[in-house]
N, C-alpha and C positions, 0 to 999 in steps of 0.2 A: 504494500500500500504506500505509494508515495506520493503525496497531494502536493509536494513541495516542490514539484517537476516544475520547470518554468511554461512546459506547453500547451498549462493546467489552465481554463481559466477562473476567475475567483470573483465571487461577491461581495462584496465590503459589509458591515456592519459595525459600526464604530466610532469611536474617533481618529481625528488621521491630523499628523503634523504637518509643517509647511509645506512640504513636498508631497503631500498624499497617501503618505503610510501609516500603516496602522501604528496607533501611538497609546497607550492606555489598553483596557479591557473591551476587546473586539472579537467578534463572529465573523469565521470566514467561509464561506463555503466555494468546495469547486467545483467543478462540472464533471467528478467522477462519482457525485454525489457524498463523498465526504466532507466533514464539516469540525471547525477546528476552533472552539472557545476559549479564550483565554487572555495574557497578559501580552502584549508587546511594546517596544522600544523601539523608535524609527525603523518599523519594519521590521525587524525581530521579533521571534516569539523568546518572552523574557519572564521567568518568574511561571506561578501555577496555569495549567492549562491540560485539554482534552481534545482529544481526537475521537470525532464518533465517525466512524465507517460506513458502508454502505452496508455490509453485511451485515451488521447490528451489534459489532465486535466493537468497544472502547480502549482508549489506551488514554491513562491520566498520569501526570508529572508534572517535573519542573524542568524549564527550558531555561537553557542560557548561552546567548549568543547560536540564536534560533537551533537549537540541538539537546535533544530532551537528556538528561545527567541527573541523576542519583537516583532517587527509588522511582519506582512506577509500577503501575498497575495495570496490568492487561486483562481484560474480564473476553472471554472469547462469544460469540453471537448465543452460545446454550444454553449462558452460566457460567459456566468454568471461570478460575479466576488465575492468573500468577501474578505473584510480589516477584519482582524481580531489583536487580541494579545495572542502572544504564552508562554506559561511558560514552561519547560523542554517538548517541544514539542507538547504541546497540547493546543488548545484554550480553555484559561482562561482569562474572559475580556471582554470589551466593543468589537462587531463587528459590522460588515454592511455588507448588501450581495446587489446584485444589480444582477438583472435578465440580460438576452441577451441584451436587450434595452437600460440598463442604470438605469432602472427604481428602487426603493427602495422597497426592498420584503421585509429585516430584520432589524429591529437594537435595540437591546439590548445586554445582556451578554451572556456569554460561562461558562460553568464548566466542565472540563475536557472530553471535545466536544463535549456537549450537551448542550442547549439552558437553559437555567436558570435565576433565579428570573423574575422581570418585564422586557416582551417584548413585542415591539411592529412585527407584522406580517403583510405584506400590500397585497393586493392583487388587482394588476392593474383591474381597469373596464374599459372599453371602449367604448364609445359612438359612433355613426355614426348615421347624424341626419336624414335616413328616418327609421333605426329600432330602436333605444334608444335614442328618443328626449328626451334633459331637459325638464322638468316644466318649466313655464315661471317666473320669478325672483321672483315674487311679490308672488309667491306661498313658494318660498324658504325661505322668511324672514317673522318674524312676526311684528304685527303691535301694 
């Protein structure tokens, strides 16, 4: 998703400084149908702000020197959600992702957003006790 593309066109909403940029807390939208709320600085997006998609996917942070840096939030179109840490835009860092549920699918690092060194991967099981009864405890421990 890159709205930022220059070939993009864009709708203003805001305030704009002498030259016409967005200057203060402005709504942009572009013509790939994403739309981008938040803080900017002659043109920069500067300070808190959100990206809502077209697919219904969010991505919230802090931008600086139009480039989203330190924590963020990507909630994906389902629910799903990851914390993540962004470096010039990209997850680099410790994240967490968490399914529709709430539930914990990921948590280890990012390198330039892809999953890297040691991660843990979880993958919900779920029980219902007339198809996938527990063992009875006494089997689960040893003696």
């Amino acid at each position: 998703m890159d709205s930022d593309d220059d070939n993009v066109d864009e709708v203003l909403e805001g305030p704009v400084d002498d030259d016409g940029l967005p200057h203060g807390f402005c709504t942009v939208a572009y013509s790939s149908s994403d739309r981008f709320e938040g803080h900017f600085f002659h043109g920069e997006k500067n300070g808190k702000g959100k990206f809502f998609f077209f697919d219904g996917s969010t991505l919230d942070g802090s931008y600086v020197d139009d480039v989203l840096q330190g924590q963020g939030v990507y909630t994906y179109e389902d629910g799903g959600v990851l914390y993540g840490t962004y470096v010039d835009g990209e997850l680099n860092g410790p994240a967490q992702e968490f399914d529709p549920e709430g539930r914990l699918i990921f948590k280890g690092q990012y390198k330039d957003n892809i999953h890297y060194g040691i991660c843990w991967i979880y993958y919900p099981v779920l029980f219902t006790p007339t198809t996938n009864p527990l063992p009875p405890v006494s089997l689960l421990t040893k003696h």
